[in-house]
C-alpha positions in Angstrom: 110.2 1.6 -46.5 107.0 2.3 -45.0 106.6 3.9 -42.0 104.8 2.8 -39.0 102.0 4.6 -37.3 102.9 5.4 -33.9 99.2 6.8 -33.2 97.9 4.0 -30.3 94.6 3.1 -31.0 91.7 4.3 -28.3 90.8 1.4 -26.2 87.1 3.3 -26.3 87.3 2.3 -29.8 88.9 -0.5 -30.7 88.2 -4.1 -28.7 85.2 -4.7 -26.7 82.9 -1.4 -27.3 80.2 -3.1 -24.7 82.3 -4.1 -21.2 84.5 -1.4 -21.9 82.3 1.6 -22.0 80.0 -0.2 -19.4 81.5 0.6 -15.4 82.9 -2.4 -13.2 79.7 -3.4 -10.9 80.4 -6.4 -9.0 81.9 -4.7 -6.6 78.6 -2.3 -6.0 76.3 -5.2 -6.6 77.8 -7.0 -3.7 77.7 -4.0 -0.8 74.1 -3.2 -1.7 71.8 -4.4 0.6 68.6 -6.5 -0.7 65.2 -4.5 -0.4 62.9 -7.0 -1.9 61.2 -7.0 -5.2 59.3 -4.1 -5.8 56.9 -5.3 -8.5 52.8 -5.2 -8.4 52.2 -7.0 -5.2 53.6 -3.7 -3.8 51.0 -2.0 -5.8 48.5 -4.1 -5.2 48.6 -3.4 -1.4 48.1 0.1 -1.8 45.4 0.0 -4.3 43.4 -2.2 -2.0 44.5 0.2 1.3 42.8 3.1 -0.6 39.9 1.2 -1.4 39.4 0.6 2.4 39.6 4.0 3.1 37.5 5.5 0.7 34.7 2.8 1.7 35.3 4.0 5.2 34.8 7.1 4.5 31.6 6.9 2.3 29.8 4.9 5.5 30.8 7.7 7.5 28.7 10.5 5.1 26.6 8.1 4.6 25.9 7.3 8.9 25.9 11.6 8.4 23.1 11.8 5.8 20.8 9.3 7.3 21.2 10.5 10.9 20.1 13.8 9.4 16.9 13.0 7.6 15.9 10.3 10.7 16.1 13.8 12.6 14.2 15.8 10.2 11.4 13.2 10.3 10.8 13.0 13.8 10.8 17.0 14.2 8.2 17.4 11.4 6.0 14.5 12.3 3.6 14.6 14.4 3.1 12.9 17.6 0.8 11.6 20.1 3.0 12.7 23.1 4.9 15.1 23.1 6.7 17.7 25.7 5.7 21.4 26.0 8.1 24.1 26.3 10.4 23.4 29.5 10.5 20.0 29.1 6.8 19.8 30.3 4.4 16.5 29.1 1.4 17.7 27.5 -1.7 16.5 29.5 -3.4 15.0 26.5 -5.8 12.6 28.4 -7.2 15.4 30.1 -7.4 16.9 26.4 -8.9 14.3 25.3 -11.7 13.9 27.9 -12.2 17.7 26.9 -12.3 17.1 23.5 -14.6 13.9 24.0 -17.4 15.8 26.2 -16.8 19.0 23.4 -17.8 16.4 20.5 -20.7 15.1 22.3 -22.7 18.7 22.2 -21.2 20.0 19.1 -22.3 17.2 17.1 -26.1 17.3 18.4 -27.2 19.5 15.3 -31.3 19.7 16.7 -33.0 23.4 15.5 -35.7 22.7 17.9 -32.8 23.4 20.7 -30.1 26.1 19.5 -30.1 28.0 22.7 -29.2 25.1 24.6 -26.6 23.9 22.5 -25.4 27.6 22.8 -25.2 27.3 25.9 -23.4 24.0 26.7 -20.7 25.3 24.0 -19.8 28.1 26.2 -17.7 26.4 28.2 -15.6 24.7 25.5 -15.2 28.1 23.2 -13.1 30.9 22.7 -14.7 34.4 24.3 -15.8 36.0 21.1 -17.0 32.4 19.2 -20.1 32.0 17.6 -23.1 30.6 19.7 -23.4 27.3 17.4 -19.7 27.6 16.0 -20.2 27.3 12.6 -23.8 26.0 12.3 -26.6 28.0 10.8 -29.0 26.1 12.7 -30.7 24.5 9.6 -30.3 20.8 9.4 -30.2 17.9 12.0 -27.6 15.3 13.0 -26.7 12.9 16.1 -23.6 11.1 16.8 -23.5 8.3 19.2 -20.9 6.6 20.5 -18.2 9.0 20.2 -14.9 7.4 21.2 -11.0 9.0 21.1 -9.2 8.0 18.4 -6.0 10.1 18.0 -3.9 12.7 19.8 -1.6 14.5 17.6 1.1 17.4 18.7 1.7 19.7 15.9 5.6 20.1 15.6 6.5 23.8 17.2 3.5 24.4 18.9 4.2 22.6 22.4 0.7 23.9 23.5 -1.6 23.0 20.9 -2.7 19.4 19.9 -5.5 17.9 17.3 -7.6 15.2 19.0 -9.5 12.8 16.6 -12.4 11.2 18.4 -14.3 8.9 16.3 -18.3 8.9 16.0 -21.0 7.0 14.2 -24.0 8.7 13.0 -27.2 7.0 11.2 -25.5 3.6 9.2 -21.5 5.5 9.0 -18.8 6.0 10.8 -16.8 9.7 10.8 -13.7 11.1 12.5 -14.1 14.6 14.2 -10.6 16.5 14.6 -11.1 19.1 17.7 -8.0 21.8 17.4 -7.5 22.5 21.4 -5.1 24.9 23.4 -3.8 24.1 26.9 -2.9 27.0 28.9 0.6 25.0 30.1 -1.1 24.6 33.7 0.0 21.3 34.9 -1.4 21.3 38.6 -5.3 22.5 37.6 -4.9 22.8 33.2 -7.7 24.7 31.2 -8.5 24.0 27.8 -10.2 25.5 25.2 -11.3 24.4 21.9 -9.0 27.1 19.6 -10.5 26.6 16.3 -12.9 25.4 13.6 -13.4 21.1 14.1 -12.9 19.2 10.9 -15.0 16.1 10.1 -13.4 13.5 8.1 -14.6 9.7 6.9 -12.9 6.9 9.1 -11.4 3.9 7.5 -13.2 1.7 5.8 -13.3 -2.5 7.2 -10.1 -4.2 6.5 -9.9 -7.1 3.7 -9.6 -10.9 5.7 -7.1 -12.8 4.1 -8.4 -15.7 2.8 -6.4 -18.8 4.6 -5.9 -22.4 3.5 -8.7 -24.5 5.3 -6.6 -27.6 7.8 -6.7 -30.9 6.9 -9.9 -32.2 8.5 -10.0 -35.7 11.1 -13.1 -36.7 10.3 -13.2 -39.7 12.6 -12.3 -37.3 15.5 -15.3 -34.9 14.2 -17.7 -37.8 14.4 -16.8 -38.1 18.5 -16.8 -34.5 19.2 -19.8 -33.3 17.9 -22.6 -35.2 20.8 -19.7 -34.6 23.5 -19.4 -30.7 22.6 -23.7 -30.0 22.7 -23.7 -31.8 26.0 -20.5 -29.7 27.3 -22.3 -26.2 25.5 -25.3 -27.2 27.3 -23.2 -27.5 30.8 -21.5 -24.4 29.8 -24.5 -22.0 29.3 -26.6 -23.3 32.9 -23.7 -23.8 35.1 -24.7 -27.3 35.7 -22.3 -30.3 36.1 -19.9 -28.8 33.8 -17.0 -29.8 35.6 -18.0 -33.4 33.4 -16.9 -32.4 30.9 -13.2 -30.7 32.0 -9.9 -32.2 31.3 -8.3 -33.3 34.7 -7.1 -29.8 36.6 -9.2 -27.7 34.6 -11.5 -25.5 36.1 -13.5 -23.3 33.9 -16.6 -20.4 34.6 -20.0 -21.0 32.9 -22.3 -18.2 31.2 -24.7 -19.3 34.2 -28.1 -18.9 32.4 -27.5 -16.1 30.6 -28.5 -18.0 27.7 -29.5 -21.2 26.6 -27.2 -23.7 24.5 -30.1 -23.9 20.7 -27.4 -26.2 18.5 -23.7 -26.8 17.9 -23.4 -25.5 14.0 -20.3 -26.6 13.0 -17.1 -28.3 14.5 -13.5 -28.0 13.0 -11.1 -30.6 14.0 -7.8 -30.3 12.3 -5.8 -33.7 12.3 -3.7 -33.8 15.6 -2.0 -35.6 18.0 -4.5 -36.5 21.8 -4.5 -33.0 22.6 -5.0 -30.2 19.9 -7.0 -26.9 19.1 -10.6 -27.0 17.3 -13.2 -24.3 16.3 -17.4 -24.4 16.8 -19.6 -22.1 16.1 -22.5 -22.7 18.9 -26.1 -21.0 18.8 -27.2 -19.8 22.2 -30.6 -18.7 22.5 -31.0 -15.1 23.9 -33.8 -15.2 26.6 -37.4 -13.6 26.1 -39.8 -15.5 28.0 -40.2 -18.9 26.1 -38.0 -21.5 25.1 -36.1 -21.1 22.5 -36.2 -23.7 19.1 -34.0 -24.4 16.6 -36.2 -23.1 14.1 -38.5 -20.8 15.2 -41.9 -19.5 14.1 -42.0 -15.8 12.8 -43.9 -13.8 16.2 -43.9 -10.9 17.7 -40.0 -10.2 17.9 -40.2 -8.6 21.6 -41.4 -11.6 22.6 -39.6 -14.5 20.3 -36.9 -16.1 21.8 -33.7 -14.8 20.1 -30.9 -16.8 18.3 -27.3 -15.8 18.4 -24.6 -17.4 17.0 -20.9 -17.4 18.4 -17.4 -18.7 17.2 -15.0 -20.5 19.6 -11.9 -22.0 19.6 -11.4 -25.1 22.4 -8.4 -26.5 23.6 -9.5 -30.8 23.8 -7.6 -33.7 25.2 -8.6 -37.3 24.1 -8.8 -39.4 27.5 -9.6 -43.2 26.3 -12.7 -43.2 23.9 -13.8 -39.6 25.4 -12.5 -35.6 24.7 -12.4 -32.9 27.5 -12.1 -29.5 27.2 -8.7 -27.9 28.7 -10.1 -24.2 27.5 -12.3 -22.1 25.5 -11.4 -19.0 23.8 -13.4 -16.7 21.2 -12.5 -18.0 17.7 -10.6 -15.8 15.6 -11.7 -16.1 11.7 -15.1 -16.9 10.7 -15.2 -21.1 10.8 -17.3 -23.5 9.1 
């Protein structure tokens, strides 16, 4: 008879392997409070956090690095005013008027008068300078109209400035840089020209852009050009001029100066009653005799001269007739 095993089989083994070997959690599940889903909106937020930060911070450096070269710039450059030590302004109009009348006698190269020029650069020099500062009193030269042009305070050296003054001799223009020293007396300041000038070509004319011409009302043209000789003819004498004035206006004339020759050209751009329009206007310069619109090649002392002038005129249309409201200089060349 066979004999039964009385060995009871491991309930880890035998039945269900899965829910037995696997701990009751329902229980657990159910106390455990709910803290949201913790996926990649989570992440999401704190990538985009960082992201503000780090831009935060590079506008920061950046604020840094700009602030730092802005300051660099304005301590190397140089400028036209600037303090002297203490907090002190630099008197450069007086050092300009010094470097003004120093330019008028330095640049008056004549060999016929070296101990005169020697003598009016005393004043302006150093002690132990040269007599003609540089020149070996070979060679002429004369400037004329000598004019300021630039003031410039050399970074660290609160007492010390370069002033530019502009010149023309014969058909060209030149700068002249004067180096001068103030001695940091503001009530009564000397100055003194503390080294060698420098001359230097000044700018060349500037290009005029070319513009697009206005549309042109002819009609209106046609009715401005006898009304504007007869009011450049009031204009030039004085006489009656009021005649031709918009209502209010009040305007002064040349009073004889000169004498209105022609009305050359006339720009009217199409407009409303009132509106702006250019002339160019030849006024005869006065020498004695009349003058004509084309005159006969004389003596030129005594022929009457022609000049010719650009305008621009503010006109208002009052039934069939145009007054002038004002009259400016003209800005580009016209017709």
């Amino acid at each position: 008879m066979a004999r039964r095993s009385t060995v009871q089989a491991d309930p880890r083994i035998a039945g269900d392997l899965e829910s037995s070997a696997r701990p009751e959690t329902s229980a657990f599940d159910a106390r455990r409070p709910h803290r949201g889903w913790p996926g990649s909106g989570g992440r999401w937020l704190v990538a985009t956090g960082r992201v503000i930060v780090w831009a935060l911070i590079l506008v920061v450096l950046l604020n840094g690095v700009i602030a730092i070269i802005s300051r660099f710039r304005e301590e190397s450059a140089p400028s036209s005013v600037s303090p002297s030590a203490g907090g002190v302004t630099f008197p450069a109009e007086e050092a300009t008027a010094f470097a003004v009348q120093f330019a008028n006698l330095y640049l008056d190269l004549n060999p016929d008068e070296l101990e005169i020029r020697a003598a009016r650069l005393k004043p302006y020099l150093p002690q132990d300078a040269a007599d003609q500062f540089g020149w070996d009193g070979y060679g002429r030269m004369q400037a004329a109209y000598i004019q300021p042009y630039r003031v410039e305070h050399l970074p660290n050296d609160p007492d010390d400035v370069v002033v530019t003054v502009s010149f023309q001799s014969a058909s060209r223009r030149f700068l002249l840089s004067v180096p001068v020293h103030w001695d940091g007396n503001t009530a009564s300041p000397k100055f003194v020209v503390s080294g060698r000038p420098g001359l230097l070509p000044a700018p060349g004319a500037a290009e005029i852009p070319v513009l697009a011409q206005p549309e042109v009302d002819e009609v209106a043209t046609a009715e401005l050009r006898p009304q504007l000789a007869e009011f450049f003819t009031a204009y030039a004498s004085g006489v009656q001029l009021n005649r031709y004035l918009a209502t209010g206006t009040s305007l002064p004339s040349l009073g004889g100066a000169f004498t209105f020759v022609e009305l050359k050209s006339v720009v009217v751009p199409v407009g409303g009653a009132t509106r702006w329009i250019q002339a160019v206007v030849v006024w005869g310069v006065p020498s004695g005799s009349a003058p004509t619109a084309q005159p006969t090649p004389t003596e030129p002392s005594a022929a009457p001269g022609r000049l010719e002038q650009a305008y621009r005129l503010n006109v208002e249309k009052q039934g069939d007739k145009w007054y002038v409201k004002d009259i400016l200089g003209a800005g580009q060349a016209v017709g």
